[in-house]
Structures are given as C-alpha cells and as structure tokens.
C-alpha positions as CSV (number, residue, x, y, z in Angstrom):
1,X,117.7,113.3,61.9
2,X,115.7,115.2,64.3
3,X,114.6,112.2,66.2
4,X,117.9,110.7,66.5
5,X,119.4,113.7,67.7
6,X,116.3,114.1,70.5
7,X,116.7,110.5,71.1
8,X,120.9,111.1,71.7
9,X,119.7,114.0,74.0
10,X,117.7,111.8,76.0
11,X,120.3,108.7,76.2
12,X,122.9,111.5,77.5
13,X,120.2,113.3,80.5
14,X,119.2,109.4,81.8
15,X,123.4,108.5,81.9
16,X,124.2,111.9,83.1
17,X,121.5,110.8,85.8
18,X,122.7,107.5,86.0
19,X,126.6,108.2,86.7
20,X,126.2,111.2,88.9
21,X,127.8,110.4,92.1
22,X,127.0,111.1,95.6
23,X,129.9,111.8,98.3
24,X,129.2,110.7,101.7
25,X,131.7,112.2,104.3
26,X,132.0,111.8,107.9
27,X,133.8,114.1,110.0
28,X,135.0,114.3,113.5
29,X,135.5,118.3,114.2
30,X,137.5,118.0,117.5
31,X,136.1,120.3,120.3
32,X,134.0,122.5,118.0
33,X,132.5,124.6,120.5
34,X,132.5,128.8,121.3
35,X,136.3,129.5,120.4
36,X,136.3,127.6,117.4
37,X,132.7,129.6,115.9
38,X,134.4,133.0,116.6
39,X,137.6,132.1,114.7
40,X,135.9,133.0,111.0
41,X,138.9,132.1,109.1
42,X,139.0,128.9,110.9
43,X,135.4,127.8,110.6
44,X,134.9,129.0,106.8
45,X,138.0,126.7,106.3
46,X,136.4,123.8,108.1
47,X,132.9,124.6,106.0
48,X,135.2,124.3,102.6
49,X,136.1,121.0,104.4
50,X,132.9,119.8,104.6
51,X,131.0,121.5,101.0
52,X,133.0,118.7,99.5
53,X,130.0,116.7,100.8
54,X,126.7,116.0,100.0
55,X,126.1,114.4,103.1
56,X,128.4,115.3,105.9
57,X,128.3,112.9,109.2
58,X,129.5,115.2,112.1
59,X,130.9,114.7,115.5
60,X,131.8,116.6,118.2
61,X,129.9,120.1,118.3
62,X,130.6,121.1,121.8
63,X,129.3,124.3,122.3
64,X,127.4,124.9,126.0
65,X,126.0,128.0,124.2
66,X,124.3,125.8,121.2
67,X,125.6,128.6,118.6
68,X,128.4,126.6,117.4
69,X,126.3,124.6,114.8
70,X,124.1,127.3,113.9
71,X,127.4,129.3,112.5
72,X,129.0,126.2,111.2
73,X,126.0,125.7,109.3
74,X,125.3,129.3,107.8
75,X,129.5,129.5,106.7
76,X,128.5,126.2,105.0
77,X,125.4,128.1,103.1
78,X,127.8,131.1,102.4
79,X,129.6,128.4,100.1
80,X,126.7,126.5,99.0
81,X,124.3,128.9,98.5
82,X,123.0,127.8,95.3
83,X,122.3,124.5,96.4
84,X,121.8,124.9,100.4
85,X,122.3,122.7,103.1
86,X,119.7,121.2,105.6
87,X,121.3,121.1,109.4
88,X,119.8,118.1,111.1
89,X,121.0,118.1,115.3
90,X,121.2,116.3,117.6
91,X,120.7,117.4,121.5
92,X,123.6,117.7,123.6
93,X,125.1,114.5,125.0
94,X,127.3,113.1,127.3
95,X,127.8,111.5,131.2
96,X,130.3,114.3,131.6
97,X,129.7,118.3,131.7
98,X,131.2,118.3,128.5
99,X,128.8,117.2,126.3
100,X,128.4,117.2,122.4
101,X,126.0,116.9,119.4
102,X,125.8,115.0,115.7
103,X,125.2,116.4,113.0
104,X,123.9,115.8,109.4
105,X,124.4,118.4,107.1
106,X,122.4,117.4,103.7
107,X,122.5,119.0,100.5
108,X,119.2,117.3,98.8
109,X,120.0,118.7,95.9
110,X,122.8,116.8,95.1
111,X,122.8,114.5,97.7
112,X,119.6,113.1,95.9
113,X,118.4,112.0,99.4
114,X,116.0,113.5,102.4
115,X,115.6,113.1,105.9
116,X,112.8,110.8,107.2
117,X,113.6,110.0,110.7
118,X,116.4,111.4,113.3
119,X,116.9,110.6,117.2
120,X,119.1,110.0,119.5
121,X,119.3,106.4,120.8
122,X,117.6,106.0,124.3
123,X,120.8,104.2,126.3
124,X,117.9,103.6,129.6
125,X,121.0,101.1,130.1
126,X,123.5,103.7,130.0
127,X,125.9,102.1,127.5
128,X,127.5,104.7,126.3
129,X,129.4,107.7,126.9
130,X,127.5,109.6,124.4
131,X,123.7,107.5,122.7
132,X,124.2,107.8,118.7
133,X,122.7,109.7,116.4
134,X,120.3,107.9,114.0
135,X,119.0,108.9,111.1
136,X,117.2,107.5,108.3
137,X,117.0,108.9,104.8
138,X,115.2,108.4,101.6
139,X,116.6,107.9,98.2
140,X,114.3,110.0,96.1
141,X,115.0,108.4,92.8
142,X,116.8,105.0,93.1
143,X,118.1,104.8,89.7
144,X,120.9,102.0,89.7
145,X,121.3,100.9,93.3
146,X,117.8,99.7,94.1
147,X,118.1,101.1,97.9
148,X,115.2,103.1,98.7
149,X,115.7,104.3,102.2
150,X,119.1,103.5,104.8
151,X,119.8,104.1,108.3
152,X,122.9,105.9,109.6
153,X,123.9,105.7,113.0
154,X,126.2,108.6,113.9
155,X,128.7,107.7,116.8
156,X,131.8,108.6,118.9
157,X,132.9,106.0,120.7
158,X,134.3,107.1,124.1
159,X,138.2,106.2,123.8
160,X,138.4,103.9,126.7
161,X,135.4,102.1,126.1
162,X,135.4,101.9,122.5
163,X,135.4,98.6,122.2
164,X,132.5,97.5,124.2
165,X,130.8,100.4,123.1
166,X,131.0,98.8,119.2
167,X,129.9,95.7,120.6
168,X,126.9,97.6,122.4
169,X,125.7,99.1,119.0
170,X,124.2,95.4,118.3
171,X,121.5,96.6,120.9
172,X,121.1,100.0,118.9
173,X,120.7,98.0,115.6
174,X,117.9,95.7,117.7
175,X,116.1,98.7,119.0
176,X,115.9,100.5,115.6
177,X,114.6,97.2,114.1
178,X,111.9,96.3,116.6
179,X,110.7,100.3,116.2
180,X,111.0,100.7,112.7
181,X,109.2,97.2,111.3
182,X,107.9,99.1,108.5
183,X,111.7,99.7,106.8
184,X,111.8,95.7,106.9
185,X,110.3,92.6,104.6
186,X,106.9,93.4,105.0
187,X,106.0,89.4,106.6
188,X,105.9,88.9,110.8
189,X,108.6,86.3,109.5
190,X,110.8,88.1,107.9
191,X,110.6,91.1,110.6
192,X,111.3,88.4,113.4
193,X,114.6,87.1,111.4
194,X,115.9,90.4,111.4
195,X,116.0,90.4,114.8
196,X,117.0,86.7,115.1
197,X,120.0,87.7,112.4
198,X,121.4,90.6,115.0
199,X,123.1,88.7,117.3
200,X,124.0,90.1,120.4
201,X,127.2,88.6,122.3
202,X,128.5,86.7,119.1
203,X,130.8,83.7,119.5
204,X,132.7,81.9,117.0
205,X,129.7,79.8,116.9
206,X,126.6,81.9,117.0
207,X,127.4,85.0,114.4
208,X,125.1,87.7,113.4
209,X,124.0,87.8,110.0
210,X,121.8,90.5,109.3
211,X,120.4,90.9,105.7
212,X,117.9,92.9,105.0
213,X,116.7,95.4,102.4
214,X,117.2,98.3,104.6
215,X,120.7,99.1,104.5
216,X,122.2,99.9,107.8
217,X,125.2,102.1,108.1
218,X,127.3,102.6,111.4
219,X,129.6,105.3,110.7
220,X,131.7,108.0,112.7
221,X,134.8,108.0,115.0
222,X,134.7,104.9,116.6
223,X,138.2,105.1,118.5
224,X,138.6,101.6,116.7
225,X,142.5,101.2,116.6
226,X,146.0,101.9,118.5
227,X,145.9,101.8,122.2
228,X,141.9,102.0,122.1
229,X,141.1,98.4,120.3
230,X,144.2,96.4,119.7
231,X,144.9,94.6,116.5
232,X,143.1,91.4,118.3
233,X,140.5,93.0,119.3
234,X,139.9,94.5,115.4
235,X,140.3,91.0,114.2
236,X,137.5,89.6,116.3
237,X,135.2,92.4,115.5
238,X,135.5,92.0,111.7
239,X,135.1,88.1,111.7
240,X,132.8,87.5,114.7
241,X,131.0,90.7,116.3
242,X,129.9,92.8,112.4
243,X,131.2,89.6,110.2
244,X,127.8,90.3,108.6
245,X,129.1,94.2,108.1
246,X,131.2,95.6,105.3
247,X,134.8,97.7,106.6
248,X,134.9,99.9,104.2
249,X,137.5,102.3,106.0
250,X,140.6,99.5,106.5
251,X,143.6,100.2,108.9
252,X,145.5,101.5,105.8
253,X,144.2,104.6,105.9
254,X,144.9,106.3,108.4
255,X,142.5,108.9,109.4
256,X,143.8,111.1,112.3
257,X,145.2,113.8,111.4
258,X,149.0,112.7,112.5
259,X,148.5,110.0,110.1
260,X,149.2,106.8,112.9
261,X,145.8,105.4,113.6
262,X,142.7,104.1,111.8
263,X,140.3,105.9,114.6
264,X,137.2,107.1,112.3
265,X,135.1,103.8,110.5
266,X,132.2,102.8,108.0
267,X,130.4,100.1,108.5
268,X,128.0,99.4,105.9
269,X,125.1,96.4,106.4
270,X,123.7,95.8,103.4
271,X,124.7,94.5,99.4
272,X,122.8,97.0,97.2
273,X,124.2,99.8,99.0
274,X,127.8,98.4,99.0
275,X,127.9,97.6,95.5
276,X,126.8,101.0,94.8
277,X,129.9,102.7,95.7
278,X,132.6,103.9,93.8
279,X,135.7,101.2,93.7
280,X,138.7,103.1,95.7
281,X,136.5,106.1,96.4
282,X,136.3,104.7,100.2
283,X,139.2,107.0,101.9
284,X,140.0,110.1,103.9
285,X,140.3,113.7,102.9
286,X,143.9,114.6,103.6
287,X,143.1,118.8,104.0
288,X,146.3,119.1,105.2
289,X,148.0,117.9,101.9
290,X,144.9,119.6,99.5
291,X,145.4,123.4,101.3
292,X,148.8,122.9,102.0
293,X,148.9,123.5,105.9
294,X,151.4,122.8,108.0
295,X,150.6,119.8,110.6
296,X,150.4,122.7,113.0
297,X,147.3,124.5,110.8
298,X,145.7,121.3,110.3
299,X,145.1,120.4,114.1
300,X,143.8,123.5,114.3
301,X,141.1,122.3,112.1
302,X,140.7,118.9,113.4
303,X,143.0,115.9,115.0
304,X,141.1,114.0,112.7
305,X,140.6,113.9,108.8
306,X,137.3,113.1,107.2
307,X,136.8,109.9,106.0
308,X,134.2,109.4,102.6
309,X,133.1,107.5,99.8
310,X,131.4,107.8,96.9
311,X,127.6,105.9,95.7
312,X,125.7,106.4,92.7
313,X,122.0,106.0,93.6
C-alpha cells in the first residue's frame, strides 16, 4: 500500500512537471521613457501587466537617461519577489535622436529557461530603423517538446518601412545562422542547407524553407497591418516571403490598444516548438477589459496590448 501510494506521488510530481505551462508575452510599452518611470502608479500597473509572464519580449524603452528599465524592472521584482526576474537590455537604438531599447525580462524559475546569448543585430547595411534584439535561450529540462535551445529575435518595425524591413529580417536569420553553426545539425551539409533553406528575395518560385532543430522565433511589433502592410502585402508574406514560418498572432486579433489593427506578430520557425503550445492560448492580453480602464487609462499604459501564448516544455 505504501508503494503504491509513493508510486501515485511520483506519477502526480512528473505530470505536474509535464503539464506546467510556460507564458510567453511580448509587449510593445509605447514611449517608456523618464515621465512614464516617475508615474509609480502607472509603471507598477504596467509591471502587473507584464508578471503575467514568464518571459516578457519588450519594446520601446525610450529613456535618454537609461533609468527607465532599471525601475520597470525593480516594480516587476516588487511583484515577483519570490521568484525574481532577470532584466536582459539591449543598448539604445535608432537613426533618429529618439532612440529605444529591447528587453527580455525572464523569470527562470518558471519560465524553465536561461539566457545563453543576446545582441543586437549589426545592420553595417543600415536596414533598419532600429537592428533587433536577439537572444537565444536554453530549455533547462525539455520534458515533452524536445526543443533544447531557440532564438528570439526582438523587433519593431519602423511604421513606414515595415514591410521591407520584415523582408530584411531573412538577412538577420542568415547572419545568426552562419555565426551560430553550433545551434545547427552538427554536419557541414546540413549547416550549409540552412543557409541554402533562408531564402532571401523569395519568388513564387524560389521559397525559403528553413527547417532546422533550432527553433527560430521573430516576434515583436512588426507594424504588419492597416496602412503600414496592406492586406496584399500580408498575403504575400505568409505564402512567399516566411511560407516556411508559423503566424501564430492572425489579423483577428487585434492587438492595438483601439482594437483596429493586427500591428504586434509571432512568427515561429520551427515544428517541435509549434506543437508545443497551448491550442487557442496564442492571443493578446486585453488589460483594458481585465482592470476595467477606460480606453483613456489604457493608452496611458500602452497604444498597444500584449500579445502571448502559452508552451509546455
């Protein structure tokens, strides 16, 4: 009797390890800069925003001083404090004088991963308004998923641009795979496919079709609908341009905070990792509706909600 009830014990510790899920958020914070720190209220509601994560994807920290994400990240702690957060940042970036950082905020103890790698992509081309934010993370116990390590790659598209900006992340996802061979099939072969799989200026006829073990995630606000990339446009991203890509954020959900357009994406490159998430768990966070603001109160927050979904490892 002993021994079954030790053996039930054990069955319920490996399925409570199995089923324990991991929420992946992203979150554009709109202008977070000086003004924004000072307001306490303001930034302990935006850090209840993002506890609901265990890994938070952040955009647009725009602080001159670089004090904003150092108070952003200790109101986060004040919440969390049994199970703290790691602040991973970027440098300031940006053609303009107003510049802005990434962020990834990690909870390991939940989030069941750790950081490995993070830089900012080195646009020597000057591709972009603002080089993304890459960072690679280990999964320290791959249970059900079988995905080991994965790659983010934290943008914000600059509005007018966004478009040939998206396309332009192929030479981001070339540069990360000719200096990271080891995160690849271990043969010459297989490392050259890679590369031969990213196509760069796709046609109808010439599609990439990157499949790999590493998963690859492009994820952030991409700018990637209403006046910014037209419906076309959209169309002949999906099935051309990332046809080897999974969409997981669709122009259904609306993720500004007006609730019109589909701005903020997740791009996910790789099977393991998209099977592991959580049917329907790929959506926004509508704050607005959960701490019943006004429209007013929530723009104060953001102009954009956070999108997430959920992935048991």
């Amino acid at each position: 009797m002993i021994k079954l009830i030790s053996n039930i014990l054990l069955v319920t510790i490996l399925l409570g390890t199995y089923v324990s899920a991991v929420r992946i958020g992203s979150f554009n914070l709109h202008q977070y800069g000086s003004k924004k720190a000072a307001n306490a209220p303001l930034t302990n509601t935006i850090a209840q925003i993002i506890s609901d994560f265990d890994l938070a994807i952040i955009q647009e920290i725009s602080d001159v001083s670089l004090k904003a994400p150092y108070v952003l990240h200790e109101a986060l702690n004040q919440i969390s404090t049994s199970n703290p957060y790691t602040m991973t940042l970027s440098g300031r970036v940006g053609r303009s004088a107003t510049k802005e950082q990434f962020i990834f905020f990690n909870r390991e103890a939940t989030s069941g991963v750790e950081v490995v790698q993070a830089y900012l992509y080195d646009d020597v081309e000057d591709r972009f308004e603002r080089p993304p934010f890459i960072g690679t993370f280990k999964v320290k116990k791959p249970v059900k998923s079988g995905v080991q390590f994965f790659t983010v790659m934290d943008v914000h598209l600059r509005p007018d641009d966004a478009y040939v900006e998206l396309l332009n992340m192929r030479y981001v996802i070339e540069d990360f795979i000719e200096k990271n061979q080891k995160y690849f099939d271990e043969t010459p072969t297989s490392f050259a496919s890679a590369l031969e799989q990213n196509v760069i200026n796709a046609t109808v006829n010439n599609k990439p079709s990157l499949k790999t073990n590493h998963s690859i995630l492009i994820v952030g606000d991409f700018n990637a609908d209403c006046s910014y990339i037209s419906l076309r446009r959209q169309l002949s991203l999906r099935s051309i341009d990332y046809a080897d890509f999974t969409w997981i954020i669709n122009n259904e959900v609306k993720t500004n905070t007006r609730q019109t357009c589909t701005y903020d994406r997740v791009l996910i490159n790789g099977d393991n990792f998209v099977d592991a998430i959580i049917p329907n768990s790929n959506t926004t966070v509508n704050y607005q509706q959960q701490m019943s603001m006004t429209l007013e109160e929530a723009l104060r927050v953001s102009d954009h909600m956070p999108v997430k979904f959920d992935i048991e490892w």
